[in-house]
C-alpha beads as a LAMMPS data file, in Angstrom:
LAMMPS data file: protein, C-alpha beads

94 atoms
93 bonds

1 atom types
1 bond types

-500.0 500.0 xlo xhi
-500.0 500.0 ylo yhi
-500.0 500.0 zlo zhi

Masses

1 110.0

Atoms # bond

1 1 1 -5.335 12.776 8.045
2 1 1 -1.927 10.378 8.083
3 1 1 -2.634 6.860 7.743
4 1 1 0.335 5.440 7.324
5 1 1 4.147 6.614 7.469
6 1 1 4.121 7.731 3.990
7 1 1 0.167 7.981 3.038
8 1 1 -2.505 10.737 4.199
9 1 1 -6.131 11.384 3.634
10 1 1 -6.395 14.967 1.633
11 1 1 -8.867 16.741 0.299
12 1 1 -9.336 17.325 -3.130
13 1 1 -11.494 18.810 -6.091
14 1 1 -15.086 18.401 -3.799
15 1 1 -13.550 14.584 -2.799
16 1 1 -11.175 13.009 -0.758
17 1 1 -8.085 11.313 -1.892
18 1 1 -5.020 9.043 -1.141
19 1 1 -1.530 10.664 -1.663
20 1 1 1.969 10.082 -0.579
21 1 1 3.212 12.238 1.997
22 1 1 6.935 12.543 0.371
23 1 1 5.853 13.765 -3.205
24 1 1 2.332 14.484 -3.156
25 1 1 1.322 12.140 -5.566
26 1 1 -2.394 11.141 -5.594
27 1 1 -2.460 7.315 -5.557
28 1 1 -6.838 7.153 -5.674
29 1 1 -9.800 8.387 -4.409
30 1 1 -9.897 7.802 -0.552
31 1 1 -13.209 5.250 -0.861
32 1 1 -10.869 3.069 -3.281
33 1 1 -8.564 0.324 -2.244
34 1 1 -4.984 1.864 -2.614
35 1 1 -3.164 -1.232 -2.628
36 1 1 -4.913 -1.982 -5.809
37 1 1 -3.086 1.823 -7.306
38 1 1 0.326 1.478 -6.139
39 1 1 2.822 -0.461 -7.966
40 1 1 3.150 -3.756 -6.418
41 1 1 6.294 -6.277 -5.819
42 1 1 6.115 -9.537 -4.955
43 1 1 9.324 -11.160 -3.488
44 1 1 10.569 -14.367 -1.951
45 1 1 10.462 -14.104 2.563
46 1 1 13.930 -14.943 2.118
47 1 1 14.636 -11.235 1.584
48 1 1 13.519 -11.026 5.499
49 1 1 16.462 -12.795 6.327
50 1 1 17.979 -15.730 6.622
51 1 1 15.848 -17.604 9.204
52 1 1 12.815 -18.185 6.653
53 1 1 13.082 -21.503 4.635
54 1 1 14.172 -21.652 1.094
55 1 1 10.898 -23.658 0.788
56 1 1 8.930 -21.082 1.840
57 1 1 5.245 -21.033 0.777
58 1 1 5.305 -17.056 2.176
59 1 1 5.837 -14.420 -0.057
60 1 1 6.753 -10.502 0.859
61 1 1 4.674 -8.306 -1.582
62 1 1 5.392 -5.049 -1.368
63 1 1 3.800 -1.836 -1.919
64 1 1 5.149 1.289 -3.827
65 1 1 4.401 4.725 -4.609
66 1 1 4.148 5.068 -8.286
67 1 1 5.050 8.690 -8.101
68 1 1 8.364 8.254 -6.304
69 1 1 8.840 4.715 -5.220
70 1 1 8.687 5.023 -1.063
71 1 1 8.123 2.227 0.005
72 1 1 4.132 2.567 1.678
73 1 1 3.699 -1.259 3.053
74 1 1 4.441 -5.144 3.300
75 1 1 2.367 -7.746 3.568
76 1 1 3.418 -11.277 4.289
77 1 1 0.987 -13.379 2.174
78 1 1 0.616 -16.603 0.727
79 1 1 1.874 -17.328 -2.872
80 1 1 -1.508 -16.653 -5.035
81 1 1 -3.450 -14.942 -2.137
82 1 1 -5.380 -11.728 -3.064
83 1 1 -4.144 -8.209 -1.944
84 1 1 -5.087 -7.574 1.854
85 1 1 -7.456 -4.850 1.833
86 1 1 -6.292 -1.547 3.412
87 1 1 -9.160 0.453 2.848
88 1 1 -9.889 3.512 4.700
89 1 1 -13.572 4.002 6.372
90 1 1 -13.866 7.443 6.446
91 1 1 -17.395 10.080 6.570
92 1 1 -18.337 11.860 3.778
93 1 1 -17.672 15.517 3.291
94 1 1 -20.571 17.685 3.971

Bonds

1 1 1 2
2 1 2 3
3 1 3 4
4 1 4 5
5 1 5 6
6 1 6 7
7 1 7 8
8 1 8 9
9 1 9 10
10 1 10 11
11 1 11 12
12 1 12 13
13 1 13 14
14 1 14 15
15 1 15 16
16 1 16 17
17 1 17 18
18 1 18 19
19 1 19 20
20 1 20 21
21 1 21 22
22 1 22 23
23 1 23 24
24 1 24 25
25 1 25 26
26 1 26 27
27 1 27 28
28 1 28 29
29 1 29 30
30 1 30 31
31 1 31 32
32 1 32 33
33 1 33 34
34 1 34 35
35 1 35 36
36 1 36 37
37 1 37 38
38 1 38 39
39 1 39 40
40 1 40 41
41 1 41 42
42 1 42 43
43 1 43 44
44 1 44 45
45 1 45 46
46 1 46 47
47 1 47 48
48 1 48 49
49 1 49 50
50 1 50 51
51 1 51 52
52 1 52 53
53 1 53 54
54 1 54 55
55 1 55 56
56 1 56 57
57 1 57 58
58 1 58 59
59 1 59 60
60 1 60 61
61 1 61 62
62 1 62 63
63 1 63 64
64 1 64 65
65 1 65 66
66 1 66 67
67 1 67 68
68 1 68 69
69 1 69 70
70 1 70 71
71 1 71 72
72 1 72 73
73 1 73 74
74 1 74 75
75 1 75 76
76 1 76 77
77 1 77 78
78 1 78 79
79 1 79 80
80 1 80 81
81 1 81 82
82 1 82 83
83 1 83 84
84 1 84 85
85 1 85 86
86 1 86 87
87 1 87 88
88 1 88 89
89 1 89 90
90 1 90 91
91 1 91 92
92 1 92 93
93 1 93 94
């Protein structure tokens, strides 16, 4: 099951997990938050472009696959906010 451009629901070993869909690499377990596996980037909105303030109190943190480095998401957060949870509510295999 795809849940994003480059993430997909898969079973595996009796379980369900997280991978990318590019390289196969399992990220977690599919009742973890996967944000909280990837490798992480924050940088300054400016890298939007060049209509967001110097100033800015926004930050772009980015989310990467740490088996090949696509790109999976972007949040737009505050500086020192907590990641935005992602998780996946899914049923139980049977």
């Amino acid at each position: 099951m795809r849940i994003a451009e480059a993430l997909e629901i898969v079973p595996h070993e009796n379980a369900r997990v997280i991978r990318c869909t590019r390289c196969q690499h399992i990220i977690c377990d599919a009742s973890e938050e996967w944000k909280k596996r990837a490798a992480m980037c924050d940088k300054p909105v400016t890298n939007a472009g060049p209509l967001f303030p110097r100033d800015s109190p926004f930050l772009l943190r980015e989310f990467y696959c740490p088996g090949c480095g696509t790109m999976l998401d972007v949040d737009v957060v505050m500086k020192g906010d907590p990641i935005i949870s992602d998780r996946v509510q899914f049923q139980p295999i049977e």
